[in-house]
DRENDO-1510 file (C-alpha; in Angstrom, 1 decimal, always signed):
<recs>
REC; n; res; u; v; w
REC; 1; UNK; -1.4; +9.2; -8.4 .
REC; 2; UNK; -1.2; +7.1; -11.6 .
REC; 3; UNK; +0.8; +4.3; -9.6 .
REC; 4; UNK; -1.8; +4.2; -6.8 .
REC; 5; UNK; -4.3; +3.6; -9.7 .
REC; 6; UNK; -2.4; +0.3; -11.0 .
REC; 7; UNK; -2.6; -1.8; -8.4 .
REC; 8; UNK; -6.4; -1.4; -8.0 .
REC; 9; UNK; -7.3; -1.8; -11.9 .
REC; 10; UNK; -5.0; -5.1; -11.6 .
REC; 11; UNK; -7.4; -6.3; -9.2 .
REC; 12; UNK; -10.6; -5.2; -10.9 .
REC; 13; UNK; -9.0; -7.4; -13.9 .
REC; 14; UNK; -8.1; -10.3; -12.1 .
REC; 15; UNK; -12.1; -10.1; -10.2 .
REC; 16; UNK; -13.4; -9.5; -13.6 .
REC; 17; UNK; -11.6; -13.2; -15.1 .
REC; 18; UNK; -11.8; -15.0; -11.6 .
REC; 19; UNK; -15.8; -14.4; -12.1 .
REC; 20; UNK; -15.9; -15.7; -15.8 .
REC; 21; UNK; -15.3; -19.6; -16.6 .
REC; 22; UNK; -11.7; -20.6; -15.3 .
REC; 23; UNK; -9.4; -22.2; -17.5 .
REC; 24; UNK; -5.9; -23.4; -17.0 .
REC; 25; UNK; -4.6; -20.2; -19.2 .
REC; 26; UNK; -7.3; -17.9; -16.9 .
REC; 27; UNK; -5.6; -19.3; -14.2 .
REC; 28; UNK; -1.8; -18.8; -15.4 .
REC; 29; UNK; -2.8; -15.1; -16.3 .
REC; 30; UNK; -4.3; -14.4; -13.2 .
REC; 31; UNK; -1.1; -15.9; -11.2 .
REC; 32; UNK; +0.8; -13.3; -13.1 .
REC; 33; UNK; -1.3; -10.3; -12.5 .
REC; 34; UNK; -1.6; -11.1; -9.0 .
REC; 35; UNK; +2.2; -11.0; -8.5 .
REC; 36; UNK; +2.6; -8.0; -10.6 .
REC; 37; UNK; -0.5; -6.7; -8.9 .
REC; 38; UNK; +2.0; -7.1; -5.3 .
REC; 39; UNK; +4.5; -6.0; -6.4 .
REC; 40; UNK; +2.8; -2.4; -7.6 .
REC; 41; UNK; +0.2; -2.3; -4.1 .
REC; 42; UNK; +2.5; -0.3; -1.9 .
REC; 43; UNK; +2.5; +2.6; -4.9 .
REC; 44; UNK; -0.7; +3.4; -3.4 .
REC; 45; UNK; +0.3; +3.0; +0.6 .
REC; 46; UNK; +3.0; +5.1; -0.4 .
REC; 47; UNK; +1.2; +8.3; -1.0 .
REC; 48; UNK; +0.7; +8.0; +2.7 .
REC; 49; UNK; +4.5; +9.3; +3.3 .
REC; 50; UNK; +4.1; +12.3; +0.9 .
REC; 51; UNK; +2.7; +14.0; +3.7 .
REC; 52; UNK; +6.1; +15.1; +4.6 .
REC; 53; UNK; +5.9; +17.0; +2.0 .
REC; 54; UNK; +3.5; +19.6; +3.7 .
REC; 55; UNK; +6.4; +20.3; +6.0 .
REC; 56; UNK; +9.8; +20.1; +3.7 .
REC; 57; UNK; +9.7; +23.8; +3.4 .
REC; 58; UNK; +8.8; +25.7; +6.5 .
REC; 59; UNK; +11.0; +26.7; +9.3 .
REC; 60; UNK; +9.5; +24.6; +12.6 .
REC; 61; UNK; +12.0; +27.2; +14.7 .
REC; 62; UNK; +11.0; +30.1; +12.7 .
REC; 63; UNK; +9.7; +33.5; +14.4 .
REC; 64; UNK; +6.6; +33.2; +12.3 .
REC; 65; UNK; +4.9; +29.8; +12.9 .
REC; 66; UNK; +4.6; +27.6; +10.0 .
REC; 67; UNK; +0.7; +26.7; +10.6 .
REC; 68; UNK; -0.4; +30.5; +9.8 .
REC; 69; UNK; +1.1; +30.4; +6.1 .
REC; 70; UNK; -1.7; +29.5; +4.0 .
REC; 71; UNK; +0.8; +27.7; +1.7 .
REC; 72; UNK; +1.4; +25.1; +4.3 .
REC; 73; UNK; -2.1; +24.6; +4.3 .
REC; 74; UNK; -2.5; +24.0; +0.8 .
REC; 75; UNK; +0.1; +22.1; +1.1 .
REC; 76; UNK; -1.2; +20.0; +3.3 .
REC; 77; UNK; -4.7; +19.7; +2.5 .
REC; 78; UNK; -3.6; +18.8; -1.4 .
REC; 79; UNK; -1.1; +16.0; +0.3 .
REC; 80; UNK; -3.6; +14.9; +2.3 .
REC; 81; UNK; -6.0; +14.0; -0.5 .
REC; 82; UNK; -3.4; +12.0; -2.4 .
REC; 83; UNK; -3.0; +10.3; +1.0 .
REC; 84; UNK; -6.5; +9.3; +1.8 .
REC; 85; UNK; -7.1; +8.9; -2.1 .
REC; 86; UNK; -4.0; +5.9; -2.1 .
REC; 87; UNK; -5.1; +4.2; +0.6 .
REC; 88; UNK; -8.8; +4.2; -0.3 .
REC; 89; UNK; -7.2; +2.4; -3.5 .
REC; 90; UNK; -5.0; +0.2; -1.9 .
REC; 91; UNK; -7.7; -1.0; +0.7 .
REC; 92; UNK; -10.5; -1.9; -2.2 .
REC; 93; UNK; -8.2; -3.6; -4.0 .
REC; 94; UNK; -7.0; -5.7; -1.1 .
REC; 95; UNK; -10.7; -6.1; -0.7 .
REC; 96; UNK; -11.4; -6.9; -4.1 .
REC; 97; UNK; -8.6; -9.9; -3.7 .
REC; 98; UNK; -10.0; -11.3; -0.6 .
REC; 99; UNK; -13.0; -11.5; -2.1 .
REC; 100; UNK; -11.6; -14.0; -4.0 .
REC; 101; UNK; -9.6; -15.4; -1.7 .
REC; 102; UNK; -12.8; -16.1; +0.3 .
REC; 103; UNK; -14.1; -18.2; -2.2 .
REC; 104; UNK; -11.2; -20.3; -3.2 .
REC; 105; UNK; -9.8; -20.8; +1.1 .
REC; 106; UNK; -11.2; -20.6; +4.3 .
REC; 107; UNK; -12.4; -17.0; +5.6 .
REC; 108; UNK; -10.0; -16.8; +8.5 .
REC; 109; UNK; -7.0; -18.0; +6.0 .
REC; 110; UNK; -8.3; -15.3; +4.0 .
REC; 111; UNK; -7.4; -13.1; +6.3 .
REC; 112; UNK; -4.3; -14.1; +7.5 .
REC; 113; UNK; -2.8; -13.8; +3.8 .
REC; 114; UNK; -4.7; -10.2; +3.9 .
REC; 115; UNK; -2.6; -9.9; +7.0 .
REC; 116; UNK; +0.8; -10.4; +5.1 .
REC; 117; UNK; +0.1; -8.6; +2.1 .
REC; 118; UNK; -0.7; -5.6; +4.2 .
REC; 119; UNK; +2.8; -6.3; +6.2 .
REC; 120; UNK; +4.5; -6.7; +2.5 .
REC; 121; UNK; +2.7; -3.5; +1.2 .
REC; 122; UNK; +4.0; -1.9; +4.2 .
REC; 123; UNK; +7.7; -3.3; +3.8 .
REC; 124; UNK; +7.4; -2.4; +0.3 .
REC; 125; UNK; +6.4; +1.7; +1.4 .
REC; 126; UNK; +9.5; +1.4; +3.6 .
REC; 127; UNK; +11.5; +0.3; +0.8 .
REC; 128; UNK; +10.4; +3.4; -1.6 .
REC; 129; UNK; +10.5; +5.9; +1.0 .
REC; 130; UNK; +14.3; +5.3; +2.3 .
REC; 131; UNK; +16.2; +3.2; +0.0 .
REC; 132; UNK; +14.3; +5.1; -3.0 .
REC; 133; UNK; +13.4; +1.6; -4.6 .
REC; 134; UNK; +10.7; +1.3; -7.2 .
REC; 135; UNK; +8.9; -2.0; -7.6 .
REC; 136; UNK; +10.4; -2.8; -11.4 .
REC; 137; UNK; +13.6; -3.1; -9.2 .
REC; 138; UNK; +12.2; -6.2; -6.9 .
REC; 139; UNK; +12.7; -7.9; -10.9 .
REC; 140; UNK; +15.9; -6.5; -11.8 .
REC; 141; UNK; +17.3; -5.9; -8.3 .
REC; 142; UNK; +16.1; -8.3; -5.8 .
REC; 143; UNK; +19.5; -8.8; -4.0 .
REC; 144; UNK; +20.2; -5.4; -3.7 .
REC; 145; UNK; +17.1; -4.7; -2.2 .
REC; 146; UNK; +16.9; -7.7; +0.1 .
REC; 147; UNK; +21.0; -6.4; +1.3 .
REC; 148; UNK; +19.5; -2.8; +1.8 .
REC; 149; UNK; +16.7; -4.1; +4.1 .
REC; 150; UNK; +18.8; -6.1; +5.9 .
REC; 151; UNK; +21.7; -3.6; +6.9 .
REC; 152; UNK; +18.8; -1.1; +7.5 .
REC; 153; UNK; +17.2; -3.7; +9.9 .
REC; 154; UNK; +20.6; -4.0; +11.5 .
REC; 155; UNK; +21.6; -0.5; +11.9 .
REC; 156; UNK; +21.3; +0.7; +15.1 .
REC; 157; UNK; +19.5; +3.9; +14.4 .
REC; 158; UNK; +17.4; +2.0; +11.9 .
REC; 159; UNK; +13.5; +3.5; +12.2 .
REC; 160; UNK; +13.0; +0.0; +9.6 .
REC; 161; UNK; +10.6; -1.7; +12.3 .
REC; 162; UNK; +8.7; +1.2; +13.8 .
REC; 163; UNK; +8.1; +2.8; +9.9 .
REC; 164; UNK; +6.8; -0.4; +8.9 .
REC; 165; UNK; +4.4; -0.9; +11.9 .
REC; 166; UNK; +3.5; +2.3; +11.3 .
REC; 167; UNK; +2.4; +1.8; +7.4 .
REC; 168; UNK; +0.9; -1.3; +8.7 .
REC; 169; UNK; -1.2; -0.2; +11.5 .
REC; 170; UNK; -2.6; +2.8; +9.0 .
REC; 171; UNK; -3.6; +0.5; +6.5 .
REC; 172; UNK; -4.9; -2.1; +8.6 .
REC; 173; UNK; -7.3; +1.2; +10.4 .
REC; 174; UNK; -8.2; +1.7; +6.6 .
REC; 175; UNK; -8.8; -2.1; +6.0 .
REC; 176; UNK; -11.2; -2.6; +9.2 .
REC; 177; UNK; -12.5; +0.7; +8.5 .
REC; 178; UNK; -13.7; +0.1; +4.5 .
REC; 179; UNK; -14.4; -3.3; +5.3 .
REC; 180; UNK; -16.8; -2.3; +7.9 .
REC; 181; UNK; -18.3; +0.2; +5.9 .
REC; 182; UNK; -19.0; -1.9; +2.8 .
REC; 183; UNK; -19.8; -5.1; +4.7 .
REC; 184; UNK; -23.6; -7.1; +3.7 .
REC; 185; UNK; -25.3; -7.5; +7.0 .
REC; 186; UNK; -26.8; -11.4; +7.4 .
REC; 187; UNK; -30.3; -10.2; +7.8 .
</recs>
C-alpha cells in the first residue's frame, strides 16, 4: 500500500510547485519528479493483480467449494480494498498531472499523453507481476528489462498483450469513471 501512496504524493508535490511562481530550478525539479513520479505509478495499478491472491490457496476442484469458506471471503474482500484503494490513487494522480498538462498543451494532447501513461502504467504492472521487476530496476536494469519484454512479447504462449490491455482497459474504466465524477459542469 505504501508504494501505491508514492506516486500520488509525487503529484500532489509537483501540482503544489507547478501552482507557485515557476522558475528554471522549479522547472528542472519538477522534470525530475515527474519521471520518478512514472516510473513509481504502476505501484498503485499493481495492487489490481493482488487479487490473485484471494484464490492462491483454495482447491477450485475441491469437494467443498471454495466460495463457502469464509477465509476466501476475507480474503477477498481485504484484496479487493487494496485493489480499488490503488487505483483510486493512481487515477487522481494521473488527474492531478493532466491538470497540468491542460494548462501548459492543448486539452485533447492532454489526453493523448494521459493515454500513454496509462498504457506505460499498464506495461509497467505487467512488468512487476511476471518478470518480478521493481521500478528502481528501470535505473539500474533497463536492458534487462527491455530483453524480458521483448522475448515475453515473442513467446508464443506469451499473455504480454492481452494482460496489458487488460490493466489498461481497468484503469482507463477508473479514469473516465473519476473524471466524470469530479468533473465542474460549464453552468
Amino acid at each position: 500500500m505504501f508504494l501505491a501512496w508514492v506516486p500520488f504524493i509525487i503529484s500532489s508535490c509537483i501540482r503544489y510547485i507547478f501552482n507557485k511562481k515557476l522558475t528554471t530550478t522549479s522547472m528542472i525539479c519538477m522534470g525530475l519528479m515527474c519521471g520518478v513520479w512514472l516510473f513509481f505509478l504502476p505501484n498503485a495499478a499493481y495492487l489490481f493483480t493482488e487479487i490473485l491472491h484471494s484464490f492462491r490457496y483454495f482447491d477450485a476442484q475441491g469437494e467443498v467449494k471454495f466460495w463457502v469458506n469464509i477465509d476466501f471471503w476475507y480474503g477477498l474482500t481485504l484484496t479487493f480494498a487494496v485493489a480499488i484503494i490503488g487505483l483510486l490513487l493512481s487515477t487522481c494522480s494521473i488527474i492531478q498531472i493532466q491538470g497540468m498538462l491542460n494548462k501548459l498543451i492543448n486539452k485533447y494532447i492532454s489526453m493523448m499523453v494521459v493515454g500513454v501513461i496509462l498504457l506505460l502504467s499498464s506495461i509497467g504492472v505487467y512488468i512487476g507481476r511476471f518478470n518480478r521487476w521493481n521500478s528502481w530496476d528501470v535505473l539500474s536494469r533497463p536492458g534487462k528489462i527491455f530483453v524480458d519484454l521483448v522475448n515475453d512479447f515473442n513467446a508464443a504462449n506469451s499473455i504480454m498483450v492481452e494482460f496489458v490491455a487488460i490493466v489498461f482497459t481497468v484503469q482507463l474504466f477508473g479514469y473516465v469513471i473519476l473524471s466524470l465524477l469530479t468533473a465542474r459542469s460549464g453552468s
